[in-house]
C-alpha positions as CSV (number, residue, x, y, z in Angstrom):
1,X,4.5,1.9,-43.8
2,X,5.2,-1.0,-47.0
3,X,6.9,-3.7,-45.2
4,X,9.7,-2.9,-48.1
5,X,12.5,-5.4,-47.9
6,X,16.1,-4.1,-46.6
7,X,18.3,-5.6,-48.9
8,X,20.9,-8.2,-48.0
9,X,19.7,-7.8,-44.4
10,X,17.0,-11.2,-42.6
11,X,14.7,-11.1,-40.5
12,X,15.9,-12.4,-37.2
13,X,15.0,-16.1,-36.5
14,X,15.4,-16.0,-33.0
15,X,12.0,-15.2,-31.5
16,X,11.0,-12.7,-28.7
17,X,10.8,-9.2,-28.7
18,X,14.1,-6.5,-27.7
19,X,17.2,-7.8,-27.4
20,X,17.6,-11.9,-27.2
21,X,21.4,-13.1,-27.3
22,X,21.9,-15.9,-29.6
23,X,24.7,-17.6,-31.1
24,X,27.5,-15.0,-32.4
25,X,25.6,-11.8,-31.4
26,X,22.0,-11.1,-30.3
27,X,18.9,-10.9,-32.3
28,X,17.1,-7.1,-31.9
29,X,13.5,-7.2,-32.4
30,X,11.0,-3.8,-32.0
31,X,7.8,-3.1,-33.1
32,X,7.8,0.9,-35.1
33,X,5.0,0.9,-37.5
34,X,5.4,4.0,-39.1
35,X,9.0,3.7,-39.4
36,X,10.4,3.0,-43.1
37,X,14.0,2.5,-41.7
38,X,14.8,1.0,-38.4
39,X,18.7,0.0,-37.3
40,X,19.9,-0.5,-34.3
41,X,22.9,1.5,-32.3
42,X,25.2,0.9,-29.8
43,X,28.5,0.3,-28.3
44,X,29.4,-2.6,-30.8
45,X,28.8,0.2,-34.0
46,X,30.3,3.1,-32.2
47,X,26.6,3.9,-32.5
48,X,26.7,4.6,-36.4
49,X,23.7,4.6,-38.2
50,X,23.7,2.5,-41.2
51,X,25.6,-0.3,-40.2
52,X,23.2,-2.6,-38.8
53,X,19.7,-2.1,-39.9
54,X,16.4,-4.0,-39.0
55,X,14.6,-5.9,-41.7
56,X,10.7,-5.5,-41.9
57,X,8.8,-8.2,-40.8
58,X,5.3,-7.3,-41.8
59,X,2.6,-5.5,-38.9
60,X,5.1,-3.0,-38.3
61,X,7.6,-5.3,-36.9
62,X,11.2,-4.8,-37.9
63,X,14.5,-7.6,-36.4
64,X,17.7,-8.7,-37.2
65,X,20.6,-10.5,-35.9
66,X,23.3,-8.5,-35.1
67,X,26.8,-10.5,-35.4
68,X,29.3,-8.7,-32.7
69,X,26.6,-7.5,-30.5
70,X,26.8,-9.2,-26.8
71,X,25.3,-9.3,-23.5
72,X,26.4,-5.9,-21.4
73,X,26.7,-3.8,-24.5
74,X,24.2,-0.7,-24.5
75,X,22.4,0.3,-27.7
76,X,18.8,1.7,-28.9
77,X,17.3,2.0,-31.8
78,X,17.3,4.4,-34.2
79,X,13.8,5.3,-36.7
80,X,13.5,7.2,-39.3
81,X,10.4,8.1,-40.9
82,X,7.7,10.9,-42.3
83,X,7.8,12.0,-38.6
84,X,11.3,12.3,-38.5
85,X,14.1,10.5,-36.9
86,X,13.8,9.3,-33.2
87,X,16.5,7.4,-31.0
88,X,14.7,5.5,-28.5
89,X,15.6,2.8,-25.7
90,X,14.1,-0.7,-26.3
91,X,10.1,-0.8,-25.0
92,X,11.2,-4.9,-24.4
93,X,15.0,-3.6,-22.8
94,X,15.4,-6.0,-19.8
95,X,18.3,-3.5,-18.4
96,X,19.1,-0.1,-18.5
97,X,21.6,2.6,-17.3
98,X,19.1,4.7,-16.1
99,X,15.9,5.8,-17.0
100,X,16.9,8.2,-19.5
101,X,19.6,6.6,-20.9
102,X,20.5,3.5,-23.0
103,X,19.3,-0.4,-22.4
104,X,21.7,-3.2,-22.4
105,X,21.8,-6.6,-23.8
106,X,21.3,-9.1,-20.7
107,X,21.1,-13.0,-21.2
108,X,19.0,-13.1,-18.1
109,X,20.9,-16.1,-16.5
110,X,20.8,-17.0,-12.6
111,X,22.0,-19.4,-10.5
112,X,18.6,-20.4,-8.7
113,X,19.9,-23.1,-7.0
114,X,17.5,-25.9,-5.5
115,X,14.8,-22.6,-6.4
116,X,12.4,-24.8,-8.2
117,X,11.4,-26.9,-5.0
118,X,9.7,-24.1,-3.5
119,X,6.0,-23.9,-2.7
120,X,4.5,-20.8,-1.9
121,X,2.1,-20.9,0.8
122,X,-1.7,-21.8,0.5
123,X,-4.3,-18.7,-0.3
124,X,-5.7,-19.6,2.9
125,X,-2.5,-19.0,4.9
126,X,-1.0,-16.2,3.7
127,X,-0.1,-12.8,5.6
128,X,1.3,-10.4,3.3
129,X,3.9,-7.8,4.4
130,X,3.9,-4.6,1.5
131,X,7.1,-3.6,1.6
132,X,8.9,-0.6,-0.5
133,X,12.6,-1.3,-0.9
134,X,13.7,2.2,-1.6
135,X,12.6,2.8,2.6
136,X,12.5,-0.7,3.7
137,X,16.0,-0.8,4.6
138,X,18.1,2.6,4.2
139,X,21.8,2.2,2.8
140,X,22.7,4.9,5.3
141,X,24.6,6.6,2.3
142,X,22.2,9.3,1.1
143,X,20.9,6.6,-1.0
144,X,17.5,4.5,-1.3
145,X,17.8,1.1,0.2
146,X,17.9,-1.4,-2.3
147,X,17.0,-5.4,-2.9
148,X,20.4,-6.1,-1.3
149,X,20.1,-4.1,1.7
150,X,16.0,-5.8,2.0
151,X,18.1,-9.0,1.9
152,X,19.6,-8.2,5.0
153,X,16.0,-7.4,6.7
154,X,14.3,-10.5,5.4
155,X,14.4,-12.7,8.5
156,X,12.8,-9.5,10.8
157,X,9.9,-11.2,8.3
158,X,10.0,-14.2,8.9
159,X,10.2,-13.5,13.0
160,X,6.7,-11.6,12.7
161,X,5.5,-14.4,10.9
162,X,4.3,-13.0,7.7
163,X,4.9,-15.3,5.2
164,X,4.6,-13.0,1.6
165,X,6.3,-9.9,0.6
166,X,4.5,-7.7,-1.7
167,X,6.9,-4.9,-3.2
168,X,5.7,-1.9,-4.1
169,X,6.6,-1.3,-8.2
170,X,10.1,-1.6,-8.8
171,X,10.2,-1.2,-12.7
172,X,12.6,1.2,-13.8
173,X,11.4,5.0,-12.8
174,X,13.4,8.7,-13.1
175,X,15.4,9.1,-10.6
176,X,16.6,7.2,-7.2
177,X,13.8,7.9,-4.9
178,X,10.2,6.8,-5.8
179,X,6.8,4.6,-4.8
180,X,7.4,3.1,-8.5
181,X,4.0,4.1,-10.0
182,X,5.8,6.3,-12.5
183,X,7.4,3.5,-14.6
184,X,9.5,4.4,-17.3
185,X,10.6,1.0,-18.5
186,X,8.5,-1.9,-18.0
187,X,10.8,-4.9,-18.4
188,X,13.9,-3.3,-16.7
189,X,14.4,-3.2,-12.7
190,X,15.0,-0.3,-11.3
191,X,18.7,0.6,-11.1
192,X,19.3,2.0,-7.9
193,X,17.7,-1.0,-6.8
194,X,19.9,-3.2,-8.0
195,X,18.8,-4.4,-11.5
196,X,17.7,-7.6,-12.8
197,X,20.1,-9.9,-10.6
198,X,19.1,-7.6,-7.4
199,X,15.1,-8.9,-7.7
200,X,16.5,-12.4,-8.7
201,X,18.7,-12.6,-5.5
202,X,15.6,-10.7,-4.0
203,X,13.0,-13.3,-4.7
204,X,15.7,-16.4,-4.2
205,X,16.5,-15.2,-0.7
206,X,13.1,-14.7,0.1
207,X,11.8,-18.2,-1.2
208,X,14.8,-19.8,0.7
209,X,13.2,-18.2,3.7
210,X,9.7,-19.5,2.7
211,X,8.6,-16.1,1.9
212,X,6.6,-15.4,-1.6
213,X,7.2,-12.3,-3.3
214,X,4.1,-10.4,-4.6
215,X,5.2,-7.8,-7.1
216,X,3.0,-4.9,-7.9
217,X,2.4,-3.6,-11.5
218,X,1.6,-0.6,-13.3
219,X,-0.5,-0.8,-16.5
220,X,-3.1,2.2,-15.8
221,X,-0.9,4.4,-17.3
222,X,3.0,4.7,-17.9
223,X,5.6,7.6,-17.2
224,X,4.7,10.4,-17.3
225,X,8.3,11.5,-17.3
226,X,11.2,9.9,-19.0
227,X,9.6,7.8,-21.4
228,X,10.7,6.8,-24.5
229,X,7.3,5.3,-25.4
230,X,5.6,8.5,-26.1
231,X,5.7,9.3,-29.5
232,X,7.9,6.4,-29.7
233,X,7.9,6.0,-33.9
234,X,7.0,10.0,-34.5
235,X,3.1,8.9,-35.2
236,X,0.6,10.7,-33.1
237,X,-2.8,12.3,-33.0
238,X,-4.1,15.3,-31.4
239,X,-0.4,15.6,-29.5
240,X,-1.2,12.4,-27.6
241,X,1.1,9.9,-27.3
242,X,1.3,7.5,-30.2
243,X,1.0,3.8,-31.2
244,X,1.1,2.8,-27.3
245,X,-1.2,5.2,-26.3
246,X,-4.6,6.3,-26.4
247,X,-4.9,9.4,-28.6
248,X,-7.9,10.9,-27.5
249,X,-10.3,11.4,-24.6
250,X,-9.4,7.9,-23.4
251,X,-5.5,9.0,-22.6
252,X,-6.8,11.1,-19.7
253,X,-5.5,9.5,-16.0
254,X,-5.5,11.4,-13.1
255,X,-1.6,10.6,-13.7
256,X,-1.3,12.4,-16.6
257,X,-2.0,11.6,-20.3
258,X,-0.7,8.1,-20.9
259,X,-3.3,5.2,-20.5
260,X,-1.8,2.6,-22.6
261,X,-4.1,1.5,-25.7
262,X,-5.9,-1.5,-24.2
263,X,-7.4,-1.8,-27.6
264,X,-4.4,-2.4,-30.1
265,X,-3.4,-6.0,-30.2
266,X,0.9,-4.9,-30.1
267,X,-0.3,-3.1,-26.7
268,X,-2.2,-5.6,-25.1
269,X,1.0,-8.2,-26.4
270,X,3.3,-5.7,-24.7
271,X,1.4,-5.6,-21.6
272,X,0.4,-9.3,-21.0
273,X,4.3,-10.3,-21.7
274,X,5.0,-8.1,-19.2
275,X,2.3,-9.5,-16.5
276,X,4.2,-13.0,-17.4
277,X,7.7,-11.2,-16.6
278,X,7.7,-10.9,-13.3
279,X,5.8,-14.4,-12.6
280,X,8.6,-16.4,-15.2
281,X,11.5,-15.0,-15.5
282,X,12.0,-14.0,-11.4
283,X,9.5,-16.5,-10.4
284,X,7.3,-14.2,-8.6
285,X,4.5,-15.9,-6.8
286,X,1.8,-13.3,-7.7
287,X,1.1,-9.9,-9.1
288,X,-0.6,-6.7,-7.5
289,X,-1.8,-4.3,-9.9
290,X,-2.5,-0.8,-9.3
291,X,-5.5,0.7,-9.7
292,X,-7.3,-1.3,-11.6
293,X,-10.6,0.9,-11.9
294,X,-8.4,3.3,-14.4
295,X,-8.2,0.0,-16.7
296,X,-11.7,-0.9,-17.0
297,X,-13.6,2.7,-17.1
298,X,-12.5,6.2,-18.0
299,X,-12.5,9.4,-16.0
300,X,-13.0,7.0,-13.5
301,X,-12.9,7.8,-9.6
302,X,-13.7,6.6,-6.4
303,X,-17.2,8.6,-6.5
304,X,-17.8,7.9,-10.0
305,X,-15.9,4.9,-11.9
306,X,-17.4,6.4,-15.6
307,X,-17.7,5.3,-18.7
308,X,-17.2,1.6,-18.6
309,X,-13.9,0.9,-21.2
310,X,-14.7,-2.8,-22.5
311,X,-10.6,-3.3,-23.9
312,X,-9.4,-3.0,-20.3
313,X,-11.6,-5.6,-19.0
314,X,-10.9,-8.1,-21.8
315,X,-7.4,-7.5,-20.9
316,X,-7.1,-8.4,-17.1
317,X,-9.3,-11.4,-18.1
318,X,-7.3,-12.4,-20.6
319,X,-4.0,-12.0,-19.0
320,X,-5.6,-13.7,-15.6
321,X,-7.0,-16.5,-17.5
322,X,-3.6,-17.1,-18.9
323,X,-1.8,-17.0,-15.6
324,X,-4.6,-19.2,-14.0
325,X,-3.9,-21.5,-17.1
326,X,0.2,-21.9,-16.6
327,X,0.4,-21.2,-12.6
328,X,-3.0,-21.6,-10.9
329,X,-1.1,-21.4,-7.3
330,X,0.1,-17.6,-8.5
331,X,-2.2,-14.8,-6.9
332,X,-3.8,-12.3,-8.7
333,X,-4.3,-9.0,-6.7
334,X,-6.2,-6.1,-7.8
335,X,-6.4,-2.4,-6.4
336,X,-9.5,-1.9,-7.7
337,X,-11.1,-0.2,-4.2
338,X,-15.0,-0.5,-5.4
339,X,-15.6,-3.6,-4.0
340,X,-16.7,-4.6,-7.3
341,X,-17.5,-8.6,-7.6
342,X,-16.7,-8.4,-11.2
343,X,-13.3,-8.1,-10.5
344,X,-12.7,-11.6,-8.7
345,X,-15.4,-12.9,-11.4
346,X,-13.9,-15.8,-13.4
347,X,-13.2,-15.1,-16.9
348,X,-15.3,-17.5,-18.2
349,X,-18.6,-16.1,-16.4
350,X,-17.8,-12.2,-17.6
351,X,-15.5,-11.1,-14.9
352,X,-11.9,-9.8,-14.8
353,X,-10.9,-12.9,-13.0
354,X,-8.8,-11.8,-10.3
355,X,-8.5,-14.1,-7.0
356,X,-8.4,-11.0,-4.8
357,X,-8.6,-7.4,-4.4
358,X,-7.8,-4.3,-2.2
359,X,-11.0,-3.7,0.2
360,X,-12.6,-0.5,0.4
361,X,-15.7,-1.5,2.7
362,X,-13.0,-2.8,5.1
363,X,-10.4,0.1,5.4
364,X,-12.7,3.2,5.5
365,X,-14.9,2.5,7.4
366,X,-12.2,0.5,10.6
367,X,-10.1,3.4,9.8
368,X,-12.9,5.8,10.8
369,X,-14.0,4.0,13.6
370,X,-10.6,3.7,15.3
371,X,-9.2,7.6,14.4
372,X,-12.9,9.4,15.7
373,X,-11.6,11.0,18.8
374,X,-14.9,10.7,20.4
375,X,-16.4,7.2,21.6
376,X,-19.9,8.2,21.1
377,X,-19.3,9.1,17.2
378,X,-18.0,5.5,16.5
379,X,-21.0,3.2,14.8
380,X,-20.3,-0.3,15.4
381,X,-23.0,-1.1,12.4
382,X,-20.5,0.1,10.2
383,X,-17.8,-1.7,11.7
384,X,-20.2,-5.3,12.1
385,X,-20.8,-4.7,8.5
386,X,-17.3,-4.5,7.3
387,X,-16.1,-7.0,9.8
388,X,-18.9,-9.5,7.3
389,X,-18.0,-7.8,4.4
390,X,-18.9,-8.2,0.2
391,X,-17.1,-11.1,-1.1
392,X,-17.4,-14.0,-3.6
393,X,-16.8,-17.7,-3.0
394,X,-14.3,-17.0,-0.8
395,X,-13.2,-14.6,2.1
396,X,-10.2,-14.2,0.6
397,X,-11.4,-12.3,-2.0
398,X,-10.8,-9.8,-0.5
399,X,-7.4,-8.2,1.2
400,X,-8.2,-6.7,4.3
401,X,-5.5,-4.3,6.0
402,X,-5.7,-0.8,8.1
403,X,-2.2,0.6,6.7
404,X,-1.2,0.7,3.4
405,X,1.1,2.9,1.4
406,X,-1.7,5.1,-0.1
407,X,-3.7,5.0,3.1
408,X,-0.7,6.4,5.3
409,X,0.5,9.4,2.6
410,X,-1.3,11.8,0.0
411,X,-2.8,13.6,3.0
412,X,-3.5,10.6,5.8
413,X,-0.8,9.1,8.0
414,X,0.5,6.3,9.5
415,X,-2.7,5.1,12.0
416,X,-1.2,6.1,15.6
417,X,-0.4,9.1,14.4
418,X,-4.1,9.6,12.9
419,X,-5.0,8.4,16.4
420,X,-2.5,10.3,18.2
421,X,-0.8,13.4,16.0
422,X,1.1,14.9,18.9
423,X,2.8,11.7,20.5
424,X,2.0,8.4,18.2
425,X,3.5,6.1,20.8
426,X,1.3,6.9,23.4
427,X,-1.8,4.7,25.0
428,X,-4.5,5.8,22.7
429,X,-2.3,5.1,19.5
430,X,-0.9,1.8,21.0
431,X,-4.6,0.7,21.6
432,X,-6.8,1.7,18.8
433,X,-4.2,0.5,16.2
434,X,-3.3,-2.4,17.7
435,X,-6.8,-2.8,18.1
436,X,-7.3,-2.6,14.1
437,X,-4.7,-5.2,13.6
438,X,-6.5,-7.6,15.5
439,X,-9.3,-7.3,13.1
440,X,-7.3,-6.9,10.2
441,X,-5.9,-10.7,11.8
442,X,-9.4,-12.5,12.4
443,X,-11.6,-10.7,10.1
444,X,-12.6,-12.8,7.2
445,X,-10.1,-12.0,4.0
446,X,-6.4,-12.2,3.1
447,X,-4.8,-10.0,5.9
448,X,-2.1,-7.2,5.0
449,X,0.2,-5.2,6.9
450,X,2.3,-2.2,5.8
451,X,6.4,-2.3,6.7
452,X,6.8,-0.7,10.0
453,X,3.0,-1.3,11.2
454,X,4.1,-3.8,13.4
455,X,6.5,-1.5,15.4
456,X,4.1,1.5,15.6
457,X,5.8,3.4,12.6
458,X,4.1,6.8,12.7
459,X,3.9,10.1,10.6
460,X,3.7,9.5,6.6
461,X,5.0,7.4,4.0
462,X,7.8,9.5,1.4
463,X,9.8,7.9,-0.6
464,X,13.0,9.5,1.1
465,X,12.1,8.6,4.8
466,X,13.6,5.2,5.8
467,X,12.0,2.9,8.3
468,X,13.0,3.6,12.0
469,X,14.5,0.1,13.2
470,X,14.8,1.4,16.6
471,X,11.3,1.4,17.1
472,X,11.1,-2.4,16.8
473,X,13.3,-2.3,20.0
474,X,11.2,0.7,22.1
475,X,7.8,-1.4,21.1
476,X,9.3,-4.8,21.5
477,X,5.7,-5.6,22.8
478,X,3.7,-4.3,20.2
479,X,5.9,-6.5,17.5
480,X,5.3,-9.1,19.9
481,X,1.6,-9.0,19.9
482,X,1.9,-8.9,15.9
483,X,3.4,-12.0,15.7
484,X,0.9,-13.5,17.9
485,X,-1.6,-12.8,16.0
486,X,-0.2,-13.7,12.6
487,X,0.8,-16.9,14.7
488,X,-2.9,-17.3,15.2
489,X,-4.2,-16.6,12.1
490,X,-2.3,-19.0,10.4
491,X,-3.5,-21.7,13.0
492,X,0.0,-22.1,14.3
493,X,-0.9,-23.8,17.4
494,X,-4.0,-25.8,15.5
495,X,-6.3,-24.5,18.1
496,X,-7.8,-21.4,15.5
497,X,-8.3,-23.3,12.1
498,X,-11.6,-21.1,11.7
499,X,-9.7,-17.7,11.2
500,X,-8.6,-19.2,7.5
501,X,-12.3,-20.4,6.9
502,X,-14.8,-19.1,4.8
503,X,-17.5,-18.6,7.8
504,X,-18.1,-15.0,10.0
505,X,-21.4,-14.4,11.9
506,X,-21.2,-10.7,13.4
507,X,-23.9,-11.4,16.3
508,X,-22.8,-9.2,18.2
509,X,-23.1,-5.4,17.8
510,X,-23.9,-3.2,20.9
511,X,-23.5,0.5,19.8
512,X,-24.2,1.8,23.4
513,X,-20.3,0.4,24.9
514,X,-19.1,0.2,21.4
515,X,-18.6,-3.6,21.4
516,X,-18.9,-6.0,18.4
517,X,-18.4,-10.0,18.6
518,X,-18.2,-12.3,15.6
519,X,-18.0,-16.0,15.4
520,X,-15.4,-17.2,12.5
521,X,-15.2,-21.1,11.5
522,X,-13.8,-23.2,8.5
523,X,-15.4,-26.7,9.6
524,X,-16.6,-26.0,13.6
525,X,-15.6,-27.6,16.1
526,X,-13.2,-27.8,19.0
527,X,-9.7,-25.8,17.8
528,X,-12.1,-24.7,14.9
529,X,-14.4,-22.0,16.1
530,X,-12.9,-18.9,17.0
531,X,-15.0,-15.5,19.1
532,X,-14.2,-12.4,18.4
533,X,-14.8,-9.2,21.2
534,X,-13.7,-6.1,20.0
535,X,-14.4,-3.3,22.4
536,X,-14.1,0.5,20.7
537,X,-14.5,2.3,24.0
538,X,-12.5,3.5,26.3
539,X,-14.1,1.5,29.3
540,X,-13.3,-1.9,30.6
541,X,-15.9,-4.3,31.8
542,X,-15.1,-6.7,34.4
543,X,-17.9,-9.6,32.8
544,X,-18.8,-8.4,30.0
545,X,-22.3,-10.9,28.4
546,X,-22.7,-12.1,25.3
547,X,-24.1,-14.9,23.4
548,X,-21.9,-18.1,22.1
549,X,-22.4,-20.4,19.4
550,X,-21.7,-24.0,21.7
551,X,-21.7,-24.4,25.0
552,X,-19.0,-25.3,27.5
553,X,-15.6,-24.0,27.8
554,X,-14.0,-21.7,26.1
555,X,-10.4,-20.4,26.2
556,X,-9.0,-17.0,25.8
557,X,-6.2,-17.0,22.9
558,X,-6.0,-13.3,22.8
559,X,-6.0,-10.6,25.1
560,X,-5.0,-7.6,23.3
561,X,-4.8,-5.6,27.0
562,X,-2.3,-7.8,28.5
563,X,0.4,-6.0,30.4
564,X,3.0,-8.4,28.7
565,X,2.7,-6.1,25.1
566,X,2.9,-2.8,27.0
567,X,3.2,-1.8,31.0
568,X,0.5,0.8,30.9
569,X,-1.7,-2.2,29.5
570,X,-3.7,-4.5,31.3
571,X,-6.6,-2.3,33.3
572,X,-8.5,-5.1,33.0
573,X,-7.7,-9.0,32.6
574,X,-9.3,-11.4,30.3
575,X,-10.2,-14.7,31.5
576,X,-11.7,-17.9,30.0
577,X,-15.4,-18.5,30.8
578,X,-17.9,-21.0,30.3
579,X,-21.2,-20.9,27.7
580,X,-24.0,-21.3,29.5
581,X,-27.6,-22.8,28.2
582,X,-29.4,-19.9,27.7
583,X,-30.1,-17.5,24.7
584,X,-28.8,-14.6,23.7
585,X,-27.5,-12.4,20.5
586,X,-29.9,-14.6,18.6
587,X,-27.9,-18.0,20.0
588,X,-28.5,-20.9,22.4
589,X,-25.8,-20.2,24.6
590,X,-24.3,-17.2,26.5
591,X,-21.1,-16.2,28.9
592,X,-19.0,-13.5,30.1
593,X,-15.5,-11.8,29.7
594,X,-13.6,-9.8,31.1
595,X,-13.1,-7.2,28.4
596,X,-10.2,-4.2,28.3
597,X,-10.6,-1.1,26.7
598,X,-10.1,-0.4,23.3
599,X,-9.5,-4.6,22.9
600,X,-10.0,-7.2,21.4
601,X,-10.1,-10.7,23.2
602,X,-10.1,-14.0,21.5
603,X,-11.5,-17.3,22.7
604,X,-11.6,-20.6,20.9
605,X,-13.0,-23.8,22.2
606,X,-9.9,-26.1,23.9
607,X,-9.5,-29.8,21.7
């Protein structure tokens, strides 16, 4: 519309977009270019229209400063124009009432005490723990948990030894129960979760605990449901969604209609100050973002990622570049699950420059190999070869996990009940998964786990099913053997720096007893190089040969059959055993082990 002037109203000259306090009121900024009037309502005009209206700023941008208005008051604005009128919430509101109601003002201050000092772990030594608050920790009121009550389960974290929370989306979404992916306000938390000062105390608490916080975004599509963005200034073509959306073919998500318009400049600002959200203003340590593939192609899918869209790609570089630019130490997580090495690229070469994404090759095919009920039908090829894996410069490129939320719902469960549907806590569910944790621990790549793995959590994720604390009680031992192996992948006891290396040789893969070994190393050495047995049959061998990389001793770290993680365990002990001269598996040395069913068994060479 002409950028006509309002007369005796000014353009705001506080910058930033929504609702900034400033001196005497709060300056309102929105971006409605087919608007020709724009003012803004709310509990400081007995939400009149007329009093306070916005002054254009030119691009479609209308502000003002608004003397009376003050942080906590709720308002929206209201646009009139050839489409009619519209009353919408603020697409930049930092707090809302609910998702289809009004925002409110906040000034976004928080104590963050000594805060600043904190370091978030090295790439190399993270273990991340996806958590979603709404069932981390129930409020046993017939409501979702919230950031307060995940407060309060915070240090069962820190005992595993995970050492980065990654919460599942916790922009504001319709209704009180939800996995988040249906956002209906970007820049506002959730409010059954607890709002803006619940993920500050959230984060805070957590960093006081030496635990970074991961927070996962949404910008493959928005909504559907509750959102004031659709349509949001009246414009709109072919009954598509308007100025934030695509309005053709290219709207089309397996979510519904409402793929944001990665090619207008207003929509990649809005998206990108979003992205810097969550790292800035709650000093998030990193950002997962969902789905990724639905950014850079169209009608894509697992089976056939489509037409390549070049606007999403320039966005996650551009946005990644950025972040690399002001935090380089912040990760960058993608779930792009195509294994794609574009995606970790850097910018500069053509790629989308994330430092590490969701991985495909890993989950499928250690999923399929620990849920076939027969031992015959499970190919170790297929395990060796995710066990090596497809990444870049680094191994952790790649997160590596067996449990995750969308691998334990929409029609697959929780992996000992996949194992074991009629009785998840028996021996075959209590070995195979645990068995898949160990190589989710010493495989090369970022390890993940999924709240609850670690005490056998079984059936399905929903949003309205809270975690069973019991079980972390009934399978004290399983927790137990959890934290031993986090303990050991983060080199806890310096004696298995080679799990954080770069370095895996699978040279081992025996698809007769369904046993694979792997040799993992940073530098090599003594407390360096780490061995890796993973038997996938239910059969124990007494001395069980295989080739070694040096000679000498060698020392069992892990014995995933010991008794002490479960009584029924320990058919067969492990012991440490000596690398002979003598070759085999394609190297100069060889040994034995005793080897437990359905294990896997560590060794390392002792200092």
């Amino acid at each position: 519309m002409d950028d006509k002037p309002v007369e005796g109203v000014a353009p705001a000259r506080q910058a930033g977009m929504g609702a900034v306090p400033v001196a005497g009121g709060v300056a309102f900024r929105v971006w409605a270019p087919h608007a020709e009037t724009v003012h803004v309502v709310g509990e400081f005009n007995d939400w009149t229209e007329g009093i306070h209206p916005l002054a254009p700023e030119g691009g479609g941008y209308w502000s003002a400063e608004v003397a009376g208005a003050a942080v906590g008051r709720h308002y929206k604005f209201a646009l009139d124009g050839p489409f009619g009128k519209r009353l919408r919430k603020d697409p930049y509101g930092r707090d809302v009432d609910h998702s289809n109601g009004d925002s409110i003002v906040v000034d976004g201050t928080f104590d963050w005490g000594d805060d600043a000092a904190f370091t978030a772990p090295p790439w190399h030594d993270l273990v991340v723990y996806e958590m979603h608050v709404g069932t981390f920790n129930d409020t046993k009121g017939g409501k979702p948990g919230d950031l307060r009550t995940a407060i309060a389960r915070l240090d069962h974290v820190v005992e595993l030894g995970a050492n980065a929370v990654q919460i599942m989306p916790a922009a504001e979404f319709p209704g009180a129960y939800s996995w988040g992916y249906n956002p209906s306000d970007l820049f506002a938390v959730e409010t059954d979760y607890g709002g803006i000062r619940g993920l500050k105390a959230f984060v805070k608490a957590a960093h006081a605990r030496g635990l970074a916080v991961i927070v996962d975004v949404v910008f493959n599509h928005l909504g559907p449901s509750d959102l004031d963005l659709w349509q949001f200034d009246g414009w709109h073509q072919n009954h598509q969604g308007g100025i934030y959306f695509y309005n053709d073919w290219r709207a089309a998500t397996p979510w519904g209609h409402t793929r944001p318009d990665y090619g207008r400049g207003e929509v990649r600002q809005f998206l990108r100050d979003n992205a810097l959200y969550w790292l800035d203003e709650f000093h998030a340590d990193g950002l997962r973002w969902d789905m990724t593939l639905y950014i850079r192609s169209v009608h894509g899918n697992p089976h056939d990622p489509g037409q390549s869209l070049a606007e999403g790609w320039t966005l996650m570089r551009w946005i990644n570049d950025e972040i690399d630019a002001r935090w380089p130490w912040k990760i960058s997580i993608a779930e792009d699950l195509q294994d794609d090495p574009w995606m970790t690229t850097p910018p500069n070469a053509g790629g989308a420059g994330f430092d590490s994404q969701w991985a495909a090759n890993f989950v499928h095919p250690v999923r399929a190999a620990l849920t076939t009920p027969d031992d015959g039908a499970r190919d170790m090829h297929q395990v060796a070869a995710a066990i090596a894996g497809k990444y870049g410069a680094s191994a952790l490129s790649r997160v590596v996990y067996t449990e995750s939320h969308d691998e334990v719902a929409n029609g697959r469960a929780r992996l000992p009940h996949d194992v074991s549907p009629t009785d998840p806590g028996d021996w075959f569910a209590r070995k195979r998964s645990t068995l898949g944790a160990a190589l989710v621990m010493t495989a090369p790549g970022l390890p993940m786990l999924f709240q609850g793995q670690e005490f056998l959590e079984d059936e399905w994720f929903r949003d309205v099913d809270p975690l069973d604390w019991s079980k972390k009680e009934r399978f004290a031992g399983i927790f137990a053997m959890y934290r031993d192996l986090i303990r050991l992948r983060r080199n806890w006891w310096d004696d298995s720096r080679g799990l954080r290396g770069d370095h895996v040789h699978v040279f081992h893969v025996d698809q007769r007893d369904k046993v694979v070994g792997f040799h993992r190393w940073d530098r090599g050495g003594p407390g360096d190089d780490v061995v890796v047995v993973a038997n996938f049959a239910n059969r124990a061998h007494a001395g069980y040969r295989l080739g070694l990389p040096h000679g000498g001793p060698w020392r069992v770290r892990f014995n995933g059959d010991w008794e002490g993680y479960a009584p029924d365990f320990g058919g067969q002990p492990s012991y440490d055993t000596w690398a002979y001269d003598g070759p085999c598996d394609g190297l100069a040395h060889h040994g034995a082990i005793g080897l437990g069913p359905y294990t896997a068994v560590m060794l390392t060479q002792p200092r």
